[in-house]
C-alpha positions in Angstrom: 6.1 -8.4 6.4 8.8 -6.0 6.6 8.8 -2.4 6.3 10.5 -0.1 3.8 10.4 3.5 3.2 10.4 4.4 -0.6 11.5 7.3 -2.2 11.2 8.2 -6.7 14.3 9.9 -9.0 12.7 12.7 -11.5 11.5 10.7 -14.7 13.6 10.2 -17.8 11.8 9.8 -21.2 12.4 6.8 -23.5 14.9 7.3 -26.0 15.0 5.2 -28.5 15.7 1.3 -27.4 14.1 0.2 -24.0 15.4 2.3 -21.4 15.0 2.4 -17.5 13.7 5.9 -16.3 14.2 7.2 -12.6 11.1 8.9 -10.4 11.7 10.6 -7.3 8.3 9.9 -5.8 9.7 10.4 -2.1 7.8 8.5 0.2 9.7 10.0 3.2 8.2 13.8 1.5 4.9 11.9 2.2 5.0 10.7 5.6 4.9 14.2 6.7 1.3 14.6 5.1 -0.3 11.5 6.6 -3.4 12.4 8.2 -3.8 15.6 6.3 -6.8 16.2 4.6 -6.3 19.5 2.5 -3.4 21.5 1.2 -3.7 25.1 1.1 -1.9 27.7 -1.4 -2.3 31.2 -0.6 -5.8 30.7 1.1 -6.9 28.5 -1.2 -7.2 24.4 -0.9 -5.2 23.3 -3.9 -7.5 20.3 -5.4 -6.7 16.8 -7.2 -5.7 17.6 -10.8 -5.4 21.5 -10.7 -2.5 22.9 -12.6 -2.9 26.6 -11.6 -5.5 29.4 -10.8 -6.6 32.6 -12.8 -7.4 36.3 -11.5 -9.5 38.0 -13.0 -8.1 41.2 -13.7 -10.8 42.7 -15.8 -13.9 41.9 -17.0 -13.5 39.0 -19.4 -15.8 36.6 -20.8 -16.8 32.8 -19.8 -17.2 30.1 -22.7 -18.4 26.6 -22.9 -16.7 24.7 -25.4 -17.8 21.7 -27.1 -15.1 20.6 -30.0 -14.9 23.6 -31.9 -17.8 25.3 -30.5 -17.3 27.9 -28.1 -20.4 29.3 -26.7 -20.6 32.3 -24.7 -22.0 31.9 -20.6 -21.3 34.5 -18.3 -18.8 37.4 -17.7 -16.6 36.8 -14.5 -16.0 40.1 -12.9 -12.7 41.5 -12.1 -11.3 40.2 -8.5 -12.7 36.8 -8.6 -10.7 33.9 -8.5 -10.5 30.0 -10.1 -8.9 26.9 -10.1 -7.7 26.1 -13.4 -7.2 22.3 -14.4 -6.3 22.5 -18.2 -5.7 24.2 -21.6 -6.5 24.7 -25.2 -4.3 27.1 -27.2 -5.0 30.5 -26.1 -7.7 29.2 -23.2 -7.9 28.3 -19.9 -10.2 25.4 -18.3 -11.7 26.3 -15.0 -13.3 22.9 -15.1 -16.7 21.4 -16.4 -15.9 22.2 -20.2 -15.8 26.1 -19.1 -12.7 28.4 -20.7 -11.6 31.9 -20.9 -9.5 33.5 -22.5 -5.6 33.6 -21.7 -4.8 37.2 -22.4 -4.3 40.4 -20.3 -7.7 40.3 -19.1 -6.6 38.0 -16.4 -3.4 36.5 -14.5 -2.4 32.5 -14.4 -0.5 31.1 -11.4 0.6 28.0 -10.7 2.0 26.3 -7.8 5.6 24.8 -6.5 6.5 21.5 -7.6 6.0 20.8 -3.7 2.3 21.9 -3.3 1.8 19.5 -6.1 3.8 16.6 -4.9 1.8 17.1 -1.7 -1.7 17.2 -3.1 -0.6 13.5 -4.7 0.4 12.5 -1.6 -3.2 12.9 0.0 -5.3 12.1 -2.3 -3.3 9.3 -5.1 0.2 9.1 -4.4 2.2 7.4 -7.3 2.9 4.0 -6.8 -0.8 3.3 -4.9 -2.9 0.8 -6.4 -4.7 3.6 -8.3 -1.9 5.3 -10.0 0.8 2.2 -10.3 4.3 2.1 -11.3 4.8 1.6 -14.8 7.3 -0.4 -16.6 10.8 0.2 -16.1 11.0 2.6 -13.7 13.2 2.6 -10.8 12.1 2.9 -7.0 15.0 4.3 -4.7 13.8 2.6 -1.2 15.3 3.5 2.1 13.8 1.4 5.6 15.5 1.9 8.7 14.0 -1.6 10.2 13.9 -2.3 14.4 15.0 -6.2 13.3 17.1 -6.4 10.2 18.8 -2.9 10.3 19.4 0.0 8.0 18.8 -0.9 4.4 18.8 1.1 0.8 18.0 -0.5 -2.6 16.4 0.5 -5.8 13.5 -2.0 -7.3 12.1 -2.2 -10.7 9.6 -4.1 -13.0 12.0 -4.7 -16.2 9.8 -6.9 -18.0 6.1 -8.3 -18.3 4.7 -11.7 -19.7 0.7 -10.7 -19.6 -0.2 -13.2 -22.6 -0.7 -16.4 -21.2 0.2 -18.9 -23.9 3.1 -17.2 -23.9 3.8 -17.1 -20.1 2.9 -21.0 -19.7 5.2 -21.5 -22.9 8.0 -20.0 -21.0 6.9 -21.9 -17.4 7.1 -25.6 -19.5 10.6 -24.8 -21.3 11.9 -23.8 -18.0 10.9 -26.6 -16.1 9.0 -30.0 -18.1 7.3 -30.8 -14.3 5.4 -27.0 -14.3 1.7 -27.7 -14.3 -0.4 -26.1 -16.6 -3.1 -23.6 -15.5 -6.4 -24.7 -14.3 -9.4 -24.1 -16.6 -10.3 -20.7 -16.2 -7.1 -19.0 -15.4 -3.6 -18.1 -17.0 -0.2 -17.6 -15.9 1.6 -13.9 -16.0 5.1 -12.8 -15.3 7.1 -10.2 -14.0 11.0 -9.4 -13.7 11.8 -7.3 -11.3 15.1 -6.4 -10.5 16.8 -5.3 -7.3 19.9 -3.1 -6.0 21.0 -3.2 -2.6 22.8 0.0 -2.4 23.4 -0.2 1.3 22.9 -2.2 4.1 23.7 -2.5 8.0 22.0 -5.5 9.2 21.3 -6.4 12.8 20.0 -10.1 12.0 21.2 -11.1 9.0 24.1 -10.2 6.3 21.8 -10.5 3.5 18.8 -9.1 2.2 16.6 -11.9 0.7 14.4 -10.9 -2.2 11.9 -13.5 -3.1 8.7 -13.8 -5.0 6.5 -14.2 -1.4 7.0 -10.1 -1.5 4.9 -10.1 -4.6 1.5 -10.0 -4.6 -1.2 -10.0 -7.9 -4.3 -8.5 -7.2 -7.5 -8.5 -9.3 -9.0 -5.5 -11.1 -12.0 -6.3 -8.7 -9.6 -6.0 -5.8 -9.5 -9.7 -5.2 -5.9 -11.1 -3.6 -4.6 -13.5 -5.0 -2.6 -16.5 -3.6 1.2 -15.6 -4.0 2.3 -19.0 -3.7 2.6 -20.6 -7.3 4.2 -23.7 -7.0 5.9 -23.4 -10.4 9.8 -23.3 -11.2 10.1 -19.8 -13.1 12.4 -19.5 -16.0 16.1 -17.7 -15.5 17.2 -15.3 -14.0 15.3 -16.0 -10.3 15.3 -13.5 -7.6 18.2 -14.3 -4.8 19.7 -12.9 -1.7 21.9 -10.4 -1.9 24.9 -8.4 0.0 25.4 -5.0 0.2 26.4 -3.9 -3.4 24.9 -6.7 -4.9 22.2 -7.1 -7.9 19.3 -10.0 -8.2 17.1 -10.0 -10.9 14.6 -12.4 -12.1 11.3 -13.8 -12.4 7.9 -13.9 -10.9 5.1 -16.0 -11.4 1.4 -15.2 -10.8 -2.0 -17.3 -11.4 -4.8 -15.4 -12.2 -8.1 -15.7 -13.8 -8.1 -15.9 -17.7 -10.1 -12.4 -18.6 -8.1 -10.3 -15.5 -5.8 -7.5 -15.9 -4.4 -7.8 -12.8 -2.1 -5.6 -10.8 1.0 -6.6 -9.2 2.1 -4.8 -5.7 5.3 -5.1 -3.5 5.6 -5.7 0.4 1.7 -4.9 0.8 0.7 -3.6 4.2 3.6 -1.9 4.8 4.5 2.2 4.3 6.5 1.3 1.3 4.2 -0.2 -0.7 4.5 0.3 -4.3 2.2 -1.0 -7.0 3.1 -2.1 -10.5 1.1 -1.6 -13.5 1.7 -5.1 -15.9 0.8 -2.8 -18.9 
């Protein structure tokens, strides 16, 4: 397999008809956290899922909060310190169901866009297999490769086929010789389209997309075979020169009842995952 390094422009909302949006989930950022096991802010190890932290400034009460009950626990004395992971109007969750107040009793932090890129680089970077890409958005990949050569693109997953009637409906009017799927599993697809921005190649000229980068993998975790002898409707996935745009479709067999996840170049640094909802 080859080996990519992949990098996410900040997010754009949907607006209304179908649009692309941009992460910059920058796998490079990453690379310089492999092998760390905590990140610290101020003293403190900055955990999976906190937003912020609270000082306690004076005396102020503790609540647990159920709905629209709010039950009084303890008083937390001025100077002590907590990680906060969420909000109601007005209150502050220091985790467990547990709020306080957010008023001048007490002081709320929260930490660089950094510290928080690099906790989600340790613990579930976006674009792993559990926190896939969605739909539509666009992967900006730079690899630096000892055979083929110094290569950018962007990749996304424009479009998914998760029904499987309707995915074999498309497989048969695109080619009459398609087989069916066995008893007991169904045909998805995904359209993935790539951009190769740049590229200075020490082999070849080209950079060949093809669907043997694509991988489906059960919700169980179960690889599945990513050769499906089937001819897959237009567009199809080509090779490309520098400047140059494929786009098209991928087949994968899977089991009827799965929900399965799709992932590109696995085993390699740059591996991103794909989420078919």
């Amino acid at each position: 397999m080859k080996k990519f390094v992949g990098l996410f422009l900040s997010l754009f909302l949907l607006l209304g008809a179908y649009t692309p949006t941009t992460f910059a989930a920058d796998l490079n950022f990453c690379d310089q956290y492999k092998g760390v096991k905590k990140i610290w802010w101020d003293g403190m190890e900055l955990k999976p899922g906190q937003i912020g932290r609270l000082t306690v400034l004076q005396n102020t009460p503790l609540y647990k909060v159920t709905g629209s009950k709010k039950v009084f626990v303890r008083t937390l004395k001025k100077g002590e310190f907590y990680r906060i992971y969420a909000f109601k109007p007005g209150m502050l969750s220091v985790g467990g169901g547990y709020y306080i107040n957010r008023d001048s009793k007490v002081k709320y932090e929260t930490p660089s866009k950094t510290k928080l890129r690099a906790v989600q680089c340790i613990h579930n970077p976006y674009g792993s297999k559990n926190n896939p890409s969605e739909l539509g958005e666009v992967w900006n990949v730079k690899v630096n490769d000892l055979v083929d050569g110094q290569r950018q693109y962007q990749i996304t997953m424009v479009d998914a086929v998760t029904d499987g009637n309707t995915a074999w409906q498309m497989l048969e009017n695109a080619n009459m010789f398609n087989d069916p799927p066995p008893a007991g599993k169904k045909y998805v697809l995904a359209k993935f389209r790539v951009k190769l921005i740049k590229f200075e190649g020490k082999t070849f000229d080209t950079f060949d997309v093809n669907p043997a980068m694509f991988e489906a993998v059960s919700k169980s975790g179960v690889v599945y075979d990513n050769f499906v002898p089937v001819v897959t409707p237009d567009p199809q996935l080509s090779e490309i020169y520098e400047g140059g745009q494929t786009e098209g479709w991928v087949a994968f067999l899977v089991n009827q009842n799965d929900d399965p996840r799709i992932v590109w170049q696995r085993g390699n640094p740059d591996e991103i995952w794909f989420s078919l909802k």
